[in-house]
PDB file of N, CA, C and O in Angstrom:
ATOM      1  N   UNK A   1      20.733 -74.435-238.578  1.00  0.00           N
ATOM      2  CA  UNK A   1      21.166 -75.523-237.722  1.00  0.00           C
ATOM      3  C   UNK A   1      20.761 -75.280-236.272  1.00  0.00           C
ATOM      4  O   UNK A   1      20.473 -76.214-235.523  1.00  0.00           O
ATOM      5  N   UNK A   2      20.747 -74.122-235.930  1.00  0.00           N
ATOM      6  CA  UNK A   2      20.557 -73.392-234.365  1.00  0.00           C
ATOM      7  C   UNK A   2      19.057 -73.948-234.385  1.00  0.00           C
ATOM      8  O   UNK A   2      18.682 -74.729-233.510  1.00  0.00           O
ATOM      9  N   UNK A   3      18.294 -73.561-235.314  1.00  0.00           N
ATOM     10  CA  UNK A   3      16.753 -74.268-235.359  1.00  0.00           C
ATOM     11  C   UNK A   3      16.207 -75.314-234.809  1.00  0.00           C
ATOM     12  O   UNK A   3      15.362 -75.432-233.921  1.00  0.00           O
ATOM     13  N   UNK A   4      17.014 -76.347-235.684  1.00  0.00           N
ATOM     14  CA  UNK A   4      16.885 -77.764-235.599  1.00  0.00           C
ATOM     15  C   UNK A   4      17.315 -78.257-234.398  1.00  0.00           C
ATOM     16  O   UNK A   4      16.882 -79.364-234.076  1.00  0.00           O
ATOM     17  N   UNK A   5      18.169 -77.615-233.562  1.00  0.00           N
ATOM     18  CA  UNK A   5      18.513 -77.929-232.202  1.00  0.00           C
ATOM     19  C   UNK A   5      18.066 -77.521-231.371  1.00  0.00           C
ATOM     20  O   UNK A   5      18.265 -78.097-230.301  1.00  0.00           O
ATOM     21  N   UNK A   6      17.061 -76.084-231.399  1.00  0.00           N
ATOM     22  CA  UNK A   6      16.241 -76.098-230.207  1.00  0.00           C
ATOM     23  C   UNK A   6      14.853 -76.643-230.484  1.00  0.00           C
ATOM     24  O   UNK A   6      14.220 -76.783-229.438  1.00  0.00           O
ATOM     25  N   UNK A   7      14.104 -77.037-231.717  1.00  0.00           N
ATOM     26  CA  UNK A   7      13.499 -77.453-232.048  1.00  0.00           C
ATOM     27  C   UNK A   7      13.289 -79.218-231.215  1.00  0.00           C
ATOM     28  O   UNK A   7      12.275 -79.645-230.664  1.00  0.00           O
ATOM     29  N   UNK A   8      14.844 -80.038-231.427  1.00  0.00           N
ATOM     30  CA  UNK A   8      14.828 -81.116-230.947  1.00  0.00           C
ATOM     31  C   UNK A   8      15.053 -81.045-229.726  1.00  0.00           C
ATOM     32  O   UNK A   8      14.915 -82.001-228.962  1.00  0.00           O
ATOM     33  N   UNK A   9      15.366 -80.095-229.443  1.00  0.00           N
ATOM     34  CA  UNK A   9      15.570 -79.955-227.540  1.00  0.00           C
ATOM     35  C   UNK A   9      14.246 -79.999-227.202  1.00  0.00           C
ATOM     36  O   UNK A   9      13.928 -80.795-226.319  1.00  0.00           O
ATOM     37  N   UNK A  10      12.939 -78.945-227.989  1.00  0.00           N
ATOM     38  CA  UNK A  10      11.769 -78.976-227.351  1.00  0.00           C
ATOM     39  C   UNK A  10      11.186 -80.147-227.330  1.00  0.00           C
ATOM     40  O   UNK A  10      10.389 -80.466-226.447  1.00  0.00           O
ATOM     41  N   UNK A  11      11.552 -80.964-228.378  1.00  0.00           N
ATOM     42  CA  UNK A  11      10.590 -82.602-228.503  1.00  0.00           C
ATOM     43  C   UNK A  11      11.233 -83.388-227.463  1.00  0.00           C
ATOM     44  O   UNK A  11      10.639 -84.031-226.598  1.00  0.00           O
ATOM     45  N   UNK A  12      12.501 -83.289-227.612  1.00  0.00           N
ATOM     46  CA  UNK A  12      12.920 -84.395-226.078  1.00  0.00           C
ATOM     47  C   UNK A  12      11.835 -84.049-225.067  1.00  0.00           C
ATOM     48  O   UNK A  12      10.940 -84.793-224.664  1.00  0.00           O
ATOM     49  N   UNK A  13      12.002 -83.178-224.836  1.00  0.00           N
ATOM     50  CA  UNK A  13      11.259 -82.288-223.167  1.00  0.00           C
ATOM     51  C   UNK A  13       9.753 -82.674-223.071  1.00  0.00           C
ATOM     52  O   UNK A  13       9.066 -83.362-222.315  1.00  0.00           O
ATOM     53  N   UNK A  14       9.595 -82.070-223.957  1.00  0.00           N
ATOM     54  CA  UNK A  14       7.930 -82.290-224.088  1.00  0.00           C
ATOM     55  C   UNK A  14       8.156 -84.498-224.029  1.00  0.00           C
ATOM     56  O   UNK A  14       7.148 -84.953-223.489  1.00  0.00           O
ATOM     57  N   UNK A  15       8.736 -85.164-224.267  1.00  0.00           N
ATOM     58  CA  UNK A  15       8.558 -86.602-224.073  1.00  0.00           C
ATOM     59  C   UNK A  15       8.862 -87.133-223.273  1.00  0.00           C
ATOM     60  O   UNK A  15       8.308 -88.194-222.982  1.00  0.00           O
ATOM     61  N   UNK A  16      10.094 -86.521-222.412  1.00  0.00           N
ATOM     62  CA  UNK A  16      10.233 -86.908-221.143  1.00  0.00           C
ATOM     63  C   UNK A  16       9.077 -86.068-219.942  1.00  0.00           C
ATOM     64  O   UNK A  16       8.837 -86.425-218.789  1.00  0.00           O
ATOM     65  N   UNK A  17       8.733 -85.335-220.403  1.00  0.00           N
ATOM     66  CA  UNK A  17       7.709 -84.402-219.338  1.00  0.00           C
ATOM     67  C   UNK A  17       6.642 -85.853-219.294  1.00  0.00           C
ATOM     68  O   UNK A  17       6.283 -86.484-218.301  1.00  0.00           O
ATOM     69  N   UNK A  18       6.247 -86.139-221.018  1.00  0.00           N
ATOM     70  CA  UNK A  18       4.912 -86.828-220.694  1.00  0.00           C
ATOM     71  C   UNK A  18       5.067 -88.493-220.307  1.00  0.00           C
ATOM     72  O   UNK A  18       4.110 -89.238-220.520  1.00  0.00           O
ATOM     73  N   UNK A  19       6.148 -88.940-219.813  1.00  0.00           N
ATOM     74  CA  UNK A  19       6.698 -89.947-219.359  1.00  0.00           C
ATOM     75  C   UNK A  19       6.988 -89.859-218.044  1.00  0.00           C
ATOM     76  O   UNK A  19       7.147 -90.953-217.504  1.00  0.00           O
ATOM     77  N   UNK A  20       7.109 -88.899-217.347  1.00  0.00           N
ATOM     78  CA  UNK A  20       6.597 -88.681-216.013  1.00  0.00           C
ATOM     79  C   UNK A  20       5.805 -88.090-215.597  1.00  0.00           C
ATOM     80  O   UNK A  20       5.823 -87.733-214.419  1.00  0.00           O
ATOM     81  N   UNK A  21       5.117 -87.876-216.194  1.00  0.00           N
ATOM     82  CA  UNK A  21       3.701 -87.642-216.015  1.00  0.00           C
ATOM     83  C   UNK A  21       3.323 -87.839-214.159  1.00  0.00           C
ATOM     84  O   UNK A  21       3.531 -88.778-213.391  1.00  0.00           O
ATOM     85  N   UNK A  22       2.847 -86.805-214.010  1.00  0.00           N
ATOM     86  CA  UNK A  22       2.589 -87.838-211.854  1.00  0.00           C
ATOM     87  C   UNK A  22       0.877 -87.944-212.473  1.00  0.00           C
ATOM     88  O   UNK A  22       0.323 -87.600-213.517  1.00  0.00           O
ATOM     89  N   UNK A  23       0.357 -88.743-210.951  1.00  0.00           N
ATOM     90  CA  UNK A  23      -0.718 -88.959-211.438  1.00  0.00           C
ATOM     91  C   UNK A  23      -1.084 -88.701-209.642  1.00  0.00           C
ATOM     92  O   UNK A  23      -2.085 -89.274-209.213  1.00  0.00           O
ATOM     93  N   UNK A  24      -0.479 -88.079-208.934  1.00  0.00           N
ATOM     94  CA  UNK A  24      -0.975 -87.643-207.455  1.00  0.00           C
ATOM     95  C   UNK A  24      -2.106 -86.866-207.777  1.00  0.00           C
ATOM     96  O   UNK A  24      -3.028 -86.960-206.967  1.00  0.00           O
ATOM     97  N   UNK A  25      -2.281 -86.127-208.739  1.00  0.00           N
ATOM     98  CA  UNK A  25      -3.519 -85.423-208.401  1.00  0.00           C
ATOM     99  C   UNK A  25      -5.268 -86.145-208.806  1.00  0.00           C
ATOM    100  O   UNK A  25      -6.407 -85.742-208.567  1.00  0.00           O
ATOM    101  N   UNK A  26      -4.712 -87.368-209.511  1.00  0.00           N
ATOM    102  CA  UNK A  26      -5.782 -88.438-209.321  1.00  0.00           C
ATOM    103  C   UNK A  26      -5.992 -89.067-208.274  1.00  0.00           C
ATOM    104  O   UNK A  26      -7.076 -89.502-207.885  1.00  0.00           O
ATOM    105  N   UNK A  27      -4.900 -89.151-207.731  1.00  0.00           N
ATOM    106  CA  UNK A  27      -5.167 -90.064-206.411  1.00  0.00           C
ATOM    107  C   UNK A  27      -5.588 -89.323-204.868  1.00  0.00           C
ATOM    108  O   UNK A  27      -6.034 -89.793-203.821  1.00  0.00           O
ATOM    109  N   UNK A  28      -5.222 -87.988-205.288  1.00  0.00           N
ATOM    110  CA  UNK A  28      -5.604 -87.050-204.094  1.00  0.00           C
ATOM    111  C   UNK A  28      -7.243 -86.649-204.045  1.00  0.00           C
ATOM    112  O   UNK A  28      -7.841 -86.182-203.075  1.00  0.00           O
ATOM    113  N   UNK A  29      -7.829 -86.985-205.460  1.00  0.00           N
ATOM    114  CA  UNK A  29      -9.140 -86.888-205.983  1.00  0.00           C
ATOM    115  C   UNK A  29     -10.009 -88.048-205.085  1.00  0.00           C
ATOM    116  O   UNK A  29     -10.811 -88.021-204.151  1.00  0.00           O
ATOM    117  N   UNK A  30      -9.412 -88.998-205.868  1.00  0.00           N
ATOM    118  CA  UNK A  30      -9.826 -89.967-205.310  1.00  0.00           C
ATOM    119  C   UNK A  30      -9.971 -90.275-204.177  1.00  0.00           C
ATOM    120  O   UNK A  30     -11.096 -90.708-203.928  1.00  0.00           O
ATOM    121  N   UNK A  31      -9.179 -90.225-203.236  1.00  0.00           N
ATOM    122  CA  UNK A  31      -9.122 -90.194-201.741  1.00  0.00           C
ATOM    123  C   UNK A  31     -10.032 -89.267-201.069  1.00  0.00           C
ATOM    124  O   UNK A  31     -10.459 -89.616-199.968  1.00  0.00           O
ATOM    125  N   UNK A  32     -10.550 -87.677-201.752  1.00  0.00           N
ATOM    126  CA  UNK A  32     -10.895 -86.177-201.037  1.00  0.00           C
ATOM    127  C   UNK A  32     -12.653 -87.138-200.889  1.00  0.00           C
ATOM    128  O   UNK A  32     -13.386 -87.063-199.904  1.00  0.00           O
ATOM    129  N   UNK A  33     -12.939 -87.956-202.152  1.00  0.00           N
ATOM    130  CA  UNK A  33     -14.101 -88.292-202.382  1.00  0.00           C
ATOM    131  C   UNK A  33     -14.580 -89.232-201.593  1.00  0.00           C
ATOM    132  O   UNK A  33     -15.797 -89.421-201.581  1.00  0.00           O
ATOM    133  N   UNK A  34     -14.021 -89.734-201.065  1.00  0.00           N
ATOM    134  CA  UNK A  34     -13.754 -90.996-199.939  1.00  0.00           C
ATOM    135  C   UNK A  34     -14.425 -90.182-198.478  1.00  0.00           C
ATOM    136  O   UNK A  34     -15.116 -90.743-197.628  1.00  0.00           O
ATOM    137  N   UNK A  35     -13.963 -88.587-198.476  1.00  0.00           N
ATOM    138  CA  UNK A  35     -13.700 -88.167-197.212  1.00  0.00           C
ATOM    139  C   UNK A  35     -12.590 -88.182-196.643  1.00  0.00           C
ATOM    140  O   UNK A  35     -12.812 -88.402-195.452  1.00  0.00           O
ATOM    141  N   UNK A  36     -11.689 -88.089-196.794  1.00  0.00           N
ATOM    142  CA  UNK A  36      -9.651 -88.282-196.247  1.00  0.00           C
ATOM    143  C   UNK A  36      -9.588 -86.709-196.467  1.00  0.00           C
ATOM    144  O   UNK A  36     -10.231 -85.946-197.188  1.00  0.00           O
ATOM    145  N   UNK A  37      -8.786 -86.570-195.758  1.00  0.00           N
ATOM    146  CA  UNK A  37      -7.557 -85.321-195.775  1.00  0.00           C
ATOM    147  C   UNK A  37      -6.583 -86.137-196.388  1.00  0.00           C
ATOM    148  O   UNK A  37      -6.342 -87.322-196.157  1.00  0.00           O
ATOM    149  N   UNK A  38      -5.884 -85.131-197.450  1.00  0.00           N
ATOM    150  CA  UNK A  38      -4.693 -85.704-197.879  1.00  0.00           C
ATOM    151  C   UNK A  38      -3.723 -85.040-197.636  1.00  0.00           C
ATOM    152  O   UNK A  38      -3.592 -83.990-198.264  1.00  0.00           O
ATOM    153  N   UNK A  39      -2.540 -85.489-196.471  1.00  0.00           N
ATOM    154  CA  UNK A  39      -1.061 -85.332-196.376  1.00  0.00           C
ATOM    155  C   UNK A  39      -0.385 -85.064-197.341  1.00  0.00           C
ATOM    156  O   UNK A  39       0.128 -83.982-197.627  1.00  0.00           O
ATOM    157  N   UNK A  40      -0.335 -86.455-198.125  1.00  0.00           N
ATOM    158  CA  UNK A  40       0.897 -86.447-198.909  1.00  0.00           C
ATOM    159  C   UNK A  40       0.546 -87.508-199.854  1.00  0.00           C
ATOM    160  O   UNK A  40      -0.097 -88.481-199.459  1.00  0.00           O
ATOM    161  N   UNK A  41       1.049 -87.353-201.493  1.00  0.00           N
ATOM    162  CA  UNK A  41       0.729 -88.078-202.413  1.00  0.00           C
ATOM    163  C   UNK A  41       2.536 -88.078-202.789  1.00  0.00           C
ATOM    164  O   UNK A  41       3.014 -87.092-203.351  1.00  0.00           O
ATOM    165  N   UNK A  42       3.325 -89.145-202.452  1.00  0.00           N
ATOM    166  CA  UNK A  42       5.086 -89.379-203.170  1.00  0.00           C
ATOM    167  C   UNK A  42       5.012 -90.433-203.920  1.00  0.00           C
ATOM    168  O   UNK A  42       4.409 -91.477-203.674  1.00  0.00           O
ATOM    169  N   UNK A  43       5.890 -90.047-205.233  1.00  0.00           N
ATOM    170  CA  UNK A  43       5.499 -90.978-205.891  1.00  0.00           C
ATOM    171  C   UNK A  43       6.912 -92.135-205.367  1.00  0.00           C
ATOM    172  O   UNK A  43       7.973 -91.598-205.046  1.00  0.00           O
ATOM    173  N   UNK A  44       6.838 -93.159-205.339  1.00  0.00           N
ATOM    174  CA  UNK A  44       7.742 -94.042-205.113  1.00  0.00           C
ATOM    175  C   UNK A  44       8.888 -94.368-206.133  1.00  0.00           C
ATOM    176  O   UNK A  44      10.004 -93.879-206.313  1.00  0.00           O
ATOM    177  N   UNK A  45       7.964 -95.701-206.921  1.00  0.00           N
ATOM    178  CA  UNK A  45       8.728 -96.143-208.119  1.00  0.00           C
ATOM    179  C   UNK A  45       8.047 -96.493-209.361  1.00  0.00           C
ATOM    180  O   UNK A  45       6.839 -96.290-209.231  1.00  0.00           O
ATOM    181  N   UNK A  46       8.396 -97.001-210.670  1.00  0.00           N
ATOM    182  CA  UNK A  46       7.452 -97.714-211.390  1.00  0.00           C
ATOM    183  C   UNK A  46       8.376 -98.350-211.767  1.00  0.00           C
ATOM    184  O   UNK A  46       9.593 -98.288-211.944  1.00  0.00           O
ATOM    185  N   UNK A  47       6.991 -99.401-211.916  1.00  0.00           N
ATOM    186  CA  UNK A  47       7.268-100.868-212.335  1.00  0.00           C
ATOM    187  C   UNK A  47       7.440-101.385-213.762  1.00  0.00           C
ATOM    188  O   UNK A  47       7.087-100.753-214.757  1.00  0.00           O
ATOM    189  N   UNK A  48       8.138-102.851-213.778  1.00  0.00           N
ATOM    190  CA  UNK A  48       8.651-102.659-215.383  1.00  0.00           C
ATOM    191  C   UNK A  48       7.229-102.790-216.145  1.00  0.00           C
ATOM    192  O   UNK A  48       7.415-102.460-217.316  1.00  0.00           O
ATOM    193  N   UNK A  49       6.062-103.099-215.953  1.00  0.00           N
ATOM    194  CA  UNK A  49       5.475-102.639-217.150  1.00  0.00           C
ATOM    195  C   UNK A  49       4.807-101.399-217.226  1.00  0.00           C
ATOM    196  O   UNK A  49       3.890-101.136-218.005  1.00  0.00           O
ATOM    197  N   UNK A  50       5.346-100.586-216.315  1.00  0.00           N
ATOM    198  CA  UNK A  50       5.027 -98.997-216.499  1.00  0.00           C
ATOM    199  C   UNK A  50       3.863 -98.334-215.836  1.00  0.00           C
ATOM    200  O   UNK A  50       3.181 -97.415-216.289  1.00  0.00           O
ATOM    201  N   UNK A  51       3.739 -98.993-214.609  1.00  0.00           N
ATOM    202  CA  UNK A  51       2.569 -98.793-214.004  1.00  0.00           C
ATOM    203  C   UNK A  51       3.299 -98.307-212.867  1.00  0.00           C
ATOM    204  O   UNK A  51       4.416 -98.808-212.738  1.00  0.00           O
ATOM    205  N   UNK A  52       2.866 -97.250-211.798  1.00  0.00           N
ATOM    206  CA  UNK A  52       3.544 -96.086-210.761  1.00  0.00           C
ATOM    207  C   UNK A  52       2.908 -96.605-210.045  1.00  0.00           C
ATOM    208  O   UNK A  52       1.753 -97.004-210.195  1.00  0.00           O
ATOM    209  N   UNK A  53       3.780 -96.690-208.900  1.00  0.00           N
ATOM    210  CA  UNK A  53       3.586 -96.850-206.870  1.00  0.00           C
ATOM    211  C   UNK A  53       3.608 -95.744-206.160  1.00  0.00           C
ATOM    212  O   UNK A  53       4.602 -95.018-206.168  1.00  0.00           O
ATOM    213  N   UNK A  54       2.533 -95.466-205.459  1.00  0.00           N
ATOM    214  CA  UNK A  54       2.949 -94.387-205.087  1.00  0.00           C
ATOM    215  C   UNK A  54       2.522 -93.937-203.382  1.00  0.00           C
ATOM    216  O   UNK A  54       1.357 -94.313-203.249  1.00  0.00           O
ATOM    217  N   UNK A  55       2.841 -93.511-202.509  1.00  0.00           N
ATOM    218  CA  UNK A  55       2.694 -93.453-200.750  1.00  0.00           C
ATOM    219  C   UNK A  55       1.414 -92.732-200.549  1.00  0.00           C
ATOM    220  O   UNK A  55       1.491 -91.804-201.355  1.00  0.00           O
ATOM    221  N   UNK A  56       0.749 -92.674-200.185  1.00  0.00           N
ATOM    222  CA  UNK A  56      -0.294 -91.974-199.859  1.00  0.00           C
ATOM    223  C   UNK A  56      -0.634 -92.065-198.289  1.00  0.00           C
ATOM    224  O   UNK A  56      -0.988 -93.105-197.733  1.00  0.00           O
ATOM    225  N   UNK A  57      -0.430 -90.483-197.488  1.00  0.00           N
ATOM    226  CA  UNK A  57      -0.767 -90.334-196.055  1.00  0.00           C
ATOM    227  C   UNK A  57      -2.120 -89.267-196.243  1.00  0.00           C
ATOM    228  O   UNK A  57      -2.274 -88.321-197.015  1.00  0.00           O
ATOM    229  N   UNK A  58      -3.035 -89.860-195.177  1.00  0.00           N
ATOM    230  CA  UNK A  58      -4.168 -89.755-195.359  1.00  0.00           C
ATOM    231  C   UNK A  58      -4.819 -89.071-193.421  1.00  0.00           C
ATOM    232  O   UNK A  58      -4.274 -89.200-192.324  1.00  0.00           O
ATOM    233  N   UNK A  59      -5.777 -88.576-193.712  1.00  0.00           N
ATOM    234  CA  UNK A  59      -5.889 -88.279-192.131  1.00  0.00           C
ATOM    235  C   UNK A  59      -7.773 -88.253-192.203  1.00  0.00           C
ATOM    236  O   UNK A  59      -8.384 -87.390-192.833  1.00  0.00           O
ATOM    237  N   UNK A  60      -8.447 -89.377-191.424  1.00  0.00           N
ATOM    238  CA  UNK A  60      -9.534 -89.463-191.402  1.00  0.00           C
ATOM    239  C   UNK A  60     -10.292 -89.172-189.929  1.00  0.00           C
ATOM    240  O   UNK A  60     -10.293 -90.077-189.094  1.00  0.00           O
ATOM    241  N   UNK A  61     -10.901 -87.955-189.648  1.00  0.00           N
ATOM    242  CA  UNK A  61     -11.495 -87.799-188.111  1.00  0.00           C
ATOM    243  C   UNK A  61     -10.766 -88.133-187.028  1.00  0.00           C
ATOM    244  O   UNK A  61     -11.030 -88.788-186.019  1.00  0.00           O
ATOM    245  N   UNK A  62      -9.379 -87.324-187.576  1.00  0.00           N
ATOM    246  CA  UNK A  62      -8.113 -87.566-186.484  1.00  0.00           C
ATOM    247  C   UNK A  62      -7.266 -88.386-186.391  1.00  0.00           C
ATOM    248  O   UNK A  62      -6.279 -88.173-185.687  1.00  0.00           O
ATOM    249  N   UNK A  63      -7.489 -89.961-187.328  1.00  0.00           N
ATOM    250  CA  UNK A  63      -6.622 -90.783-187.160  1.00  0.00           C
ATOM    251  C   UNK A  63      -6.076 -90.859-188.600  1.00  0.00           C
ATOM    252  O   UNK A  63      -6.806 -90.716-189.581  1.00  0.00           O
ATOM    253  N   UNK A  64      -4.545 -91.127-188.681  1.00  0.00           N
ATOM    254  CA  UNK A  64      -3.769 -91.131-189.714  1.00  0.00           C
ATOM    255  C   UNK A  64      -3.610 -92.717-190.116  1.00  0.00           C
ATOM    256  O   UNK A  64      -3.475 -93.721-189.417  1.00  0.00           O
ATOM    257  N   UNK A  65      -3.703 -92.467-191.896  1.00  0.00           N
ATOM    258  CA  UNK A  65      -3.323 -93.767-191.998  1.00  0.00           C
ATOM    259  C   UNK A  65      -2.459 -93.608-193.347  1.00  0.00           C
ATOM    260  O   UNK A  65      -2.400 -92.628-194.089  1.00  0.00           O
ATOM    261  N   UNK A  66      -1.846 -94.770-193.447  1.00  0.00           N
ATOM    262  CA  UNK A  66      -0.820 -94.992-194.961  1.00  0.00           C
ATOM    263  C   UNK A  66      -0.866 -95.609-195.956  1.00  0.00           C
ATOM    264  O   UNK A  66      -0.462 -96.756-195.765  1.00  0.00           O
ATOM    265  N   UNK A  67      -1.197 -95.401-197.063  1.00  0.00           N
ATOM    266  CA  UNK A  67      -1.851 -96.577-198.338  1.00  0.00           C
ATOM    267  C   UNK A  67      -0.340 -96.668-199.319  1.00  0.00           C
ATOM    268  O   UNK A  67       0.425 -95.704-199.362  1.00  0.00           O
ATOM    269  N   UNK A  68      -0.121 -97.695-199.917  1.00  0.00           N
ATOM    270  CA  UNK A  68       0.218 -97.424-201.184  1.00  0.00           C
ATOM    271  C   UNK A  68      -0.792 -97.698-202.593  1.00  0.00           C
ATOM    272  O   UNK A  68      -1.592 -98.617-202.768  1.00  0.00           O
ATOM    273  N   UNK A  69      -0.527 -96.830-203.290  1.00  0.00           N
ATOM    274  CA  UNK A  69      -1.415 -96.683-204.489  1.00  0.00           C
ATOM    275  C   UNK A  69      -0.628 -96.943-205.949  1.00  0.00           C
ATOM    276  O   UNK A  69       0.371 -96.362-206.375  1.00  0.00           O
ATOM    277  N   UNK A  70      -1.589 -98.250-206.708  1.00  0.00           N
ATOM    278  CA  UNK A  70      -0.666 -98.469-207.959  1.00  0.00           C
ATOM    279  C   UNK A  70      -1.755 -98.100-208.677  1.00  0.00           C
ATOM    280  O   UNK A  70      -2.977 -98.235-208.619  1.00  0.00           O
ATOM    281  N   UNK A  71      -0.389 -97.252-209.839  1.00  0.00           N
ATOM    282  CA  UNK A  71      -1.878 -96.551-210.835  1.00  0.00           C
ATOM    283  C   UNK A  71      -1.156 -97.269-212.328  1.00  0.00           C
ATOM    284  O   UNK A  71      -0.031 -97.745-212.482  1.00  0.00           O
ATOM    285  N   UNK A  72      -2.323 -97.121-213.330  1.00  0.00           N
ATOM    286  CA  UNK A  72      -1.523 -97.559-214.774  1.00  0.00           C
ATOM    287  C   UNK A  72      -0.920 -96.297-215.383  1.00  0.00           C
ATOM    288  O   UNK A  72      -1.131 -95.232-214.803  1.00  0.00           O
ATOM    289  N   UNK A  73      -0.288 -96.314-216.349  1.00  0.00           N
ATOM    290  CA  UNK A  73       0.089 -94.921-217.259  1.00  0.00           C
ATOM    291  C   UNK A  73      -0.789 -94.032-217.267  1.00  0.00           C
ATOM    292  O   UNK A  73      -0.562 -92.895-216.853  1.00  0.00           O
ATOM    293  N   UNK A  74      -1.763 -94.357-217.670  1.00  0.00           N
ATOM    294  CA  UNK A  74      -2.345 -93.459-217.612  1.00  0.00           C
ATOM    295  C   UNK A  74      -3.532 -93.166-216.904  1.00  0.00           C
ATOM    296  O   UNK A  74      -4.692 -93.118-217.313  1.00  0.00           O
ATOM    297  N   UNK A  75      -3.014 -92.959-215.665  1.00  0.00           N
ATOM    298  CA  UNK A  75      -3.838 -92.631-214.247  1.00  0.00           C
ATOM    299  C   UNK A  75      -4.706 -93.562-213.842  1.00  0.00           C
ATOM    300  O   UNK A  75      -5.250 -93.400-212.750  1.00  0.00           O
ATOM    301  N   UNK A  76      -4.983 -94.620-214.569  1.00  0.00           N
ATOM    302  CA  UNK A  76      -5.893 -94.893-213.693  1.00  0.00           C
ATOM    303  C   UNK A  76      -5.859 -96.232-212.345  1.00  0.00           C
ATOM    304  O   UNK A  76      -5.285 -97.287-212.614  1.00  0.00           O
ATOM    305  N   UNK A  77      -6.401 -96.074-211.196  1.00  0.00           N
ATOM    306  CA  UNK A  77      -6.004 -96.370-209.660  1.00  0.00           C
ATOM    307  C   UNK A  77      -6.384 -97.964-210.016  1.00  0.00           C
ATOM    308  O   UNK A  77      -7.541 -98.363-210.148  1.00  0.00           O
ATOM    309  N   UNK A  78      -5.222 -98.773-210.143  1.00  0.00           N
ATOM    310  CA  UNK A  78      -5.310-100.372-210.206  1.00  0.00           C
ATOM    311  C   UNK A  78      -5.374-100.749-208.615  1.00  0.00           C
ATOM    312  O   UNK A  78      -6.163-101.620-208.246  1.00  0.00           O
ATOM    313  N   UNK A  79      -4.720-100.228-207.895  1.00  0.00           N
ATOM    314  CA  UNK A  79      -4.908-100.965-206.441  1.00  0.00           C
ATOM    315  C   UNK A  79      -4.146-100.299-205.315  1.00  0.00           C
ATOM    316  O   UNK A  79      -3.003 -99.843-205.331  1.00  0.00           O
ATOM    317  N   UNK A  80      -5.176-100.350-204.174  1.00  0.00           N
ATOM    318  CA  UNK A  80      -5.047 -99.219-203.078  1.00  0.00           C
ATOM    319  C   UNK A  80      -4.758-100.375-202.227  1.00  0.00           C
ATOM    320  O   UNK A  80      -5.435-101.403-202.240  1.00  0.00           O
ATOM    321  N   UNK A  81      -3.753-100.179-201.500  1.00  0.00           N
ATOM    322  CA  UNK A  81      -3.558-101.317-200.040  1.00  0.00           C
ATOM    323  C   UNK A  81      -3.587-100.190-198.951  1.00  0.00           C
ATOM    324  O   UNK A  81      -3.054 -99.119-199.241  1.00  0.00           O
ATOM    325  N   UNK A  82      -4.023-100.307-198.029  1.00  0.00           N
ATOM    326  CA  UNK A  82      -3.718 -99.906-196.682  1.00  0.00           C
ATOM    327  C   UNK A  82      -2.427-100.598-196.092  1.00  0.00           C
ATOM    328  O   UNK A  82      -2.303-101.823-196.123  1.00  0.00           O
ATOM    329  N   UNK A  83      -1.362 -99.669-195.492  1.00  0.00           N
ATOM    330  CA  UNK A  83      -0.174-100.060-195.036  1.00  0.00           C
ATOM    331  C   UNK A  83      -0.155-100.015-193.348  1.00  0.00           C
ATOM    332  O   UNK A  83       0.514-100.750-192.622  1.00  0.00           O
ATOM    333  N   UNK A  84      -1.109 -98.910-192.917  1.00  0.00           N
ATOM    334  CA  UNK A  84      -1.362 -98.811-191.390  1.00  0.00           C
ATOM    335  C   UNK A  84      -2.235 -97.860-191.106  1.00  0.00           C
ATOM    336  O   UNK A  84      -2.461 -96.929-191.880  1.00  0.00           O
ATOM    337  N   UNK A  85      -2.686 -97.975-190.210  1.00  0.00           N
ATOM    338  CA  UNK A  85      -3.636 -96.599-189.510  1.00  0.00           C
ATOM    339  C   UNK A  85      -3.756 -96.855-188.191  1.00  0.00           C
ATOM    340  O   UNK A  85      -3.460 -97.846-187.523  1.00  0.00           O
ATOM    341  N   UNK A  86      -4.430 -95.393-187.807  1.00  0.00           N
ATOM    342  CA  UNK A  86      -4.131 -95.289-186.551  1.00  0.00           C
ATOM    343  C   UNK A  86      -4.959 -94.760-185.417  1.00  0.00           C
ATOM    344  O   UNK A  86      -4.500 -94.739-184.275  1.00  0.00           O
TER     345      UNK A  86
END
């Protein structure tokens, strides 16, 4: 019985791990390739059909700027807005 319960403890984990999944290190990719320094990749929120928002501070030849970045489940970058720069 002790088995079967750490057994199902490991499957929860392992499903909630891959349900938050971050996907900052796509988007920090994405951005390095651009040319940006990357600050900061936070993830915000996600949305009900499961697609992540996320802050992105960026620093280009001294001037800082702020994007938000929506990605799908599975990583990939649906849409970059610029929020300000400077």
């Amino acid at each position: 019985m002790k088995t079967f319960a750490v057994i199902a403890t490991l499957l929860l984990s392992s499903v909630s791990f891959a349900k938050s999944k971050s996907c900052s290190w796509q988007i920090e990719t994405h951005f390095r390739q651009q040319g940006y320094q990357v600050r900061l990749v936070q993830f915000q929120k996600e949305l009900e059909t499961g697609d992540k928002v996320y802050h992105v501070r960026t620093n280009y030849h001294g001037g800082d700027a702020a994007s938000e970045v929506t990605t799908s489940p599975r990583c990939e970058i649906l849409d970059i807005r610029e929020l300000w720069s400077e």
